[in-house]
N, C-alpha and C positions, 0 to 999 in steps of 0.2 A: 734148510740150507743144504746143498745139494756137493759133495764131493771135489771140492776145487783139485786133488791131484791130478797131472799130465798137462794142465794149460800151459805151463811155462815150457814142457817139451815143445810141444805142440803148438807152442810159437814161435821157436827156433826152427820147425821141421818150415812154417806158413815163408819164415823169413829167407830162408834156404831156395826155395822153391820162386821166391816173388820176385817177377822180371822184371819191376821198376826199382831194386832195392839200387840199383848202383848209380840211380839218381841219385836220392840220399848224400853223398860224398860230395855233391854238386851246392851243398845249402853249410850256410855255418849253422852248426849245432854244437851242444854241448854233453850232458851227463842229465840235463832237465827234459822230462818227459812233455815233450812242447804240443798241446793240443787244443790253441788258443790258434790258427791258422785260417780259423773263419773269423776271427778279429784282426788280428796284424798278421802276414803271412812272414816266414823266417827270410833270412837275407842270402840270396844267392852270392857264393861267394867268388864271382867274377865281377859283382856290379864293384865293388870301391875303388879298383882300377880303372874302370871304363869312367866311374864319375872323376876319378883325379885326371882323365885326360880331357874331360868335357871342363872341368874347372881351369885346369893348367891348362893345357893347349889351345881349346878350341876359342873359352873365353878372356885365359892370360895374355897367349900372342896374337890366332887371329881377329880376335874381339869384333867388332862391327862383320867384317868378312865372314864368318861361319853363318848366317842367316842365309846365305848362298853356298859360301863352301863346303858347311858343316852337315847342310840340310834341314837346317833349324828351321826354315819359313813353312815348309812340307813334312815336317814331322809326325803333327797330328794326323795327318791323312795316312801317312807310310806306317805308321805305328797303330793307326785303325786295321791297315790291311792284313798285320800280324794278329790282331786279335780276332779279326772275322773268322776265322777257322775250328776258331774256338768255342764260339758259338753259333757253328752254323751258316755264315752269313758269307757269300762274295765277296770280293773286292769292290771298294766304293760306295761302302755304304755306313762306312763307321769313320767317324773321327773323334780326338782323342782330346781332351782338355775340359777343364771349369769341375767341380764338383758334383754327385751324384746328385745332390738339392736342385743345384741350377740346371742339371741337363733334366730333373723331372720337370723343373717349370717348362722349361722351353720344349719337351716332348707333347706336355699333356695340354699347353693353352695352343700347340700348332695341332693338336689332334682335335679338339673343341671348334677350333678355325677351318679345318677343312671338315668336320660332319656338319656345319652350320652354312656353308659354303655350298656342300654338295645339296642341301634345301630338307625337306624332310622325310620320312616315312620309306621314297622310294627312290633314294641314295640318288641323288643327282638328275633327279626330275623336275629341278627349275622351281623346287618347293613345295610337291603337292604332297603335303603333310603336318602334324605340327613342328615346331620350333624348337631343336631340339638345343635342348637348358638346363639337362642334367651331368652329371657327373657323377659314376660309380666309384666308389675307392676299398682297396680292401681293408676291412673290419679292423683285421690283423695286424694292419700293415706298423711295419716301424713308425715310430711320432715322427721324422721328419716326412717325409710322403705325406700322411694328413698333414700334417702342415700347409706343406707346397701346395695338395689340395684344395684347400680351402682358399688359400689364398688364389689358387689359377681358377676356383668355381668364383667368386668373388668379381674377378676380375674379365671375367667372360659369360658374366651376367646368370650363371646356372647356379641351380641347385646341388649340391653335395649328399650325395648319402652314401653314410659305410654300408657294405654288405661282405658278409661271410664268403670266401671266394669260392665255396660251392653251393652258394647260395646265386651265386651271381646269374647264371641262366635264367632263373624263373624270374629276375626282378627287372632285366632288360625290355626297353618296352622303347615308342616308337620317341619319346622324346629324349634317350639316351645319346648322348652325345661321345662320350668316350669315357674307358672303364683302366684304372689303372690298379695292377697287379702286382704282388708279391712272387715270382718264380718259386722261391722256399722262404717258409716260415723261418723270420731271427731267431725267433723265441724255442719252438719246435723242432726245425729242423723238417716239417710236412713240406713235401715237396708236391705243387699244383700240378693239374691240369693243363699245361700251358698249350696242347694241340686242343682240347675240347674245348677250352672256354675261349681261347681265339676264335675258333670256327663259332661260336655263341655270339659272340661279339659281330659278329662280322656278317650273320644272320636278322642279325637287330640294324643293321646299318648301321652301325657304331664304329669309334675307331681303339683298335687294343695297346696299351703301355703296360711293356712288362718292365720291372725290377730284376735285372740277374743277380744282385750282388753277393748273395748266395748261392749260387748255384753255376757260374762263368769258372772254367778252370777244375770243376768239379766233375760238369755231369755234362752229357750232349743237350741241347739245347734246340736248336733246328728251328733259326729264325727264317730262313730262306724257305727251307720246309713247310714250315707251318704258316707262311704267310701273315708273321707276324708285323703290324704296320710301325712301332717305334718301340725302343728298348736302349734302356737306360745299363750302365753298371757299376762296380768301383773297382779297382783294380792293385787294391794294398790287400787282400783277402787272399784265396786261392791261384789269383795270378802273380802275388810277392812282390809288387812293386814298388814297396815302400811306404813309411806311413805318408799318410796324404798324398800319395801320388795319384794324379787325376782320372780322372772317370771316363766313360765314355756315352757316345749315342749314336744307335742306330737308326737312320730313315729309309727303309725300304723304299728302294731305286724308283717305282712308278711314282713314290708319294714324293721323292724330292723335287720334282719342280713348284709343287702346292705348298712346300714344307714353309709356313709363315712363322720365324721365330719372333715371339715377344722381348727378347733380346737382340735386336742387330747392332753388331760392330763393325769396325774397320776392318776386322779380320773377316768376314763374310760378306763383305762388298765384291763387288763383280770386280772391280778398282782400286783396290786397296790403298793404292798410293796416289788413286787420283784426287784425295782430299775433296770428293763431289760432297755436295751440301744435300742434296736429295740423296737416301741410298735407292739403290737397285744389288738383290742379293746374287753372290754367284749360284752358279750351279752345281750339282751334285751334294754330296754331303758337308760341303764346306760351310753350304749354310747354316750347317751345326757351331760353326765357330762366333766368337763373340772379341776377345780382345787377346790381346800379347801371349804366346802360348809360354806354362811356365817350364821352361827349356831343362832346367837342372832335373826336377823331379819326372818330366817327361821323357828325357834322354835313361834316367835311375830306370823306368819302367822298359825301356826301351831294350836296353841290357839286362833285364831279368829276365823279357822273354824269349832270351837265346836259349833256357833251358829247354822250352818245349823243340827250339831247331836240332839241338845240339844231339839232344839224347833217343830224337825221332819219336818222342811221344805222342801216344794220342791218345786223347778225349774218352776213348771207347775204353784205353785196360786203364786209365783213370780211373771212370765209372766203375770197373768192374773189380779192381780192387778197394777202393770207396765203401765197395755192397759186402766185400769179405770182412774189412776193419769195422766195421760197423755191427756186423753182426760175431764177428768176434767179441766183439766189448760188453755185446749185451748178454752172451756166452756167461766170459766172465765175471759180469758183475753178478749175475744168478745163479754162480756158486760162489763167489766171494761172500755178498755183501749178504747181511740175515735179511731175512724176508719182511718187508715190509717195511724198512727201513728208505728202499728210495724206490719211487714209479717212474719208469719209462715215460713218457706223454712225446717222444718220437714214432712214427708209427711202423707197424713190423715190418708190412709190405715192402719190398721193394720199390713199386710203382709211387709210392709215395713218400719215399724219405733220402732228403738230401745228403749231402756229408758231415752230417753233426748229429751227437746224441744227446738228447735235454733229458735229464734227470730230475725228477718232482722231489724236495728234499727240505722237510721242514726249518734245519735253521740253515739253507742254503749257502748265504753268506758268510758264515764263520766257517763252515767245511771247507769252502772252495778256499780260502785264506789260510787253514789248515794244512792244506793240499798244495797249493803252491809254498809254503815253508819247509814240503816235504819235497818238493821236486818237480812237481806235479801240477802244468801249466794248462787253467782250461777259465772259464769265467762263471760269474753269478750275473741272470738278472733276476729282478725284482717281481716278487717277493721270494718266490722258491723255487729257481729254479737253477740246477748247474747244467752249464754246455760243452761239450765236449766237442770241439772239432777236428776230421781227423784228414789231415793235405795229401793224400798218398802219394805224392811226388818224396815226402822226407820223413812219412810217419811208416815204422814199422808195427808189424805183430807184436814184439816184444815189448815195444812200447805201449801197447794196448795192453796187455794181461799185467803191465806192472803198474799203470794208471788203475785196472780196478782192486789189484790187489792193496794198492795205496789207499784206495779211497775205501774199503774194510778197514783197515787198520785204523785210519782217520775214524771212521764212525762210528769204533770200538773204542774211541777215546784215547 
């Protein structure tokens, strides 16, 4: 074990020095070292006003009237526009509402619908190829994703197979229909490929779904870039919108006229109010929409992302303080903590690691239980694993050297 003096200087010099620190003052915190922000992200402390006016005013007095006055019918669309920036994406190509579950069903059976559409082998040549009936998913991926998986191969006649997402090029073949991704590992914190295996996908004639939900608010992203064709996210994570506040999806502009959701509602009718019995979908990314958008937790979201206006942040010294907290922690847990006591299984590179660090650590669950009694807020999953996530919008240095210093003294009993 290797000399822990000077990290606590040394993390006052980091915090001294860091140009997002006076965000921080922007979030309610407390005396708890909060590093559970890739699980529930902390509360900006300007939304409980904005929500007490969206409660009292908008829906006490003008009630029926805010769907026009308030802006509540156009919400999801004006509230996608704020978030495309954030990963990447223009105007008009994100809207904002339903669960990350339901935007993966309705991304990955309309991306199934248009490679079976476009016919086979040679993407929109009227068919001349086989039938394509499969569906890639990652290995990895969170249980809901296979889930919705399963259930969207199921329901669009294809087969299902997990593959390892850097396995996924060599497994691509001509009856692949669409491949749906993990942006960064839950469990891990590995952060993919998402420009190579795009361009893999896309090489097979296939259509790519990524998952941001780790990684939107974190890292650059470069959907518009990358030619990503749909993307899913949640946005209670790294963008702090509150727990369950809704998700979003992206349909890259060429593909929205094709974009066929297995979900239409009234809210994605060309008509909405024309109560027509046949639908016919609008246009643009509205056809992301499905039913009544939920106004309270969309507006809660709405008002947290005044952080990124307010304070002119961006994306880029996110990332790049993200890569200093991150590799700070693992600094100090490799003089803190004795050796051998807990493994990394984050990966060291840069190029592959999100904003989280997963700790290999045999009785995981009792430590991390330990650790938040101590102050010290981050999670277990199962079997051995603790996570450490770290928001650099509100997490400092100091908060990092005393989370590992914490987590020694926890291990020491």
């Amino acid at each position: 074990m290797s000399e822990p003096t000077g990290l606590a200087g040394e993390a006052e010099q980091l915090d001294a020095a860091d140009g997002l620190a006076a965000v921080r003052g922007r979030f309610v915190l407390d005396d708890v070292t909060y590093l559970d922000g890739n699980s529930l992200g902390a509360l900006p402390a300007h939304v409980p006003a904005r929500v007490a006016d969206v409660v009292g005013r908008q829906w006490g007095e003008l009630r029926i009237r805010s769907w026009e006055e308030s802006g509540w019918w156009t919400a999801p669309e004006r509230i996608g526009d704020r978030i495309a920036p954030l990963v990447g994406a223009a105007a008009g190509q994100i809207v904002v509402g339903d669960s990350t579950s339901v935007n993966v069903f309705k991304a990955l059976v309309a991306a199934v619908r248009m490679a079976q559409e476009d016919g086979g082998a040679g993407g929109g040549d009227g068919g001349a190829g086989p039938v394509r009936d499969e569906i890639l998913v990652d290995a990895t991926t969170f249980p809901t994703d296979g889930y919705i998986a399963e259930s969207a191969a199921r329901m669009t006649g294809c087969a299902l197979r997990p593959v390892a997402p850097a396995e996924v090029p060599g497994a691509l073949g001509d009856r692949t229909a669409a491949v749906l991704l993990n942006h960064v590992d839950y469990r891990s914190g590995r952060l993919h490929d998402l420009p190579g295996l795009t361009a893999a996908v896309h090489a097979a004639g296939a259509h790519a779904v990524w998952d941001l939900c780790h990684s939107a608010g974190a890292l650059p992203v470069g959907l518009d870039e990358h030619g990503v064709d749909l993307a899913v996210g949640c946005t209670y994570k790294y963008l702090n919108g509150g727990p369950g506040s809704p998700a979003y999806l992206y349909v890259r502009r060429d593909l929205q006229p094709r974009f066929d959701s297995p979900l239409p509602g009234w809210n994605s009718h060309a008509e909405p109010f024309g109560m027509r019995p046949a639908y016919a979908p609008a246009s643009g990314a509205v056809r992301g929409r499905v039913g009544t958008p939920d106004i309270l937790s969309l507006l809660a979201l709405d008002a947290a992302l005044d952080v990124w206006d307010e304070d002119a942040v961006s994306v880029a010294a996110v990332r790049a303080k993200s890569l200093a907290l991150t590799d700070f922690f693992l600094r100090c847990v490799g003089a803190y903590v004795p050796d051998g006591r807990v493994e990394s299984v984050t990966p060291a590179a840069h190029a592959e690691r999100g904003s989280q660090v997963a700790l290999r650590c045999e009785d995981a669950g009792e430590v991390m239980k330990r650790l938040i009694e101590r102050g010290v807020v981050g999670d277990y999953r199962a079997p051995d694993v603790l996570r450490f996530g770290f928001t650099p919008l509100y997490v400092g240095f100091a908060d990092v050297e005393r989370a590992a210093r914490v987590l020694a003294r926890t291990l020491a009993g």
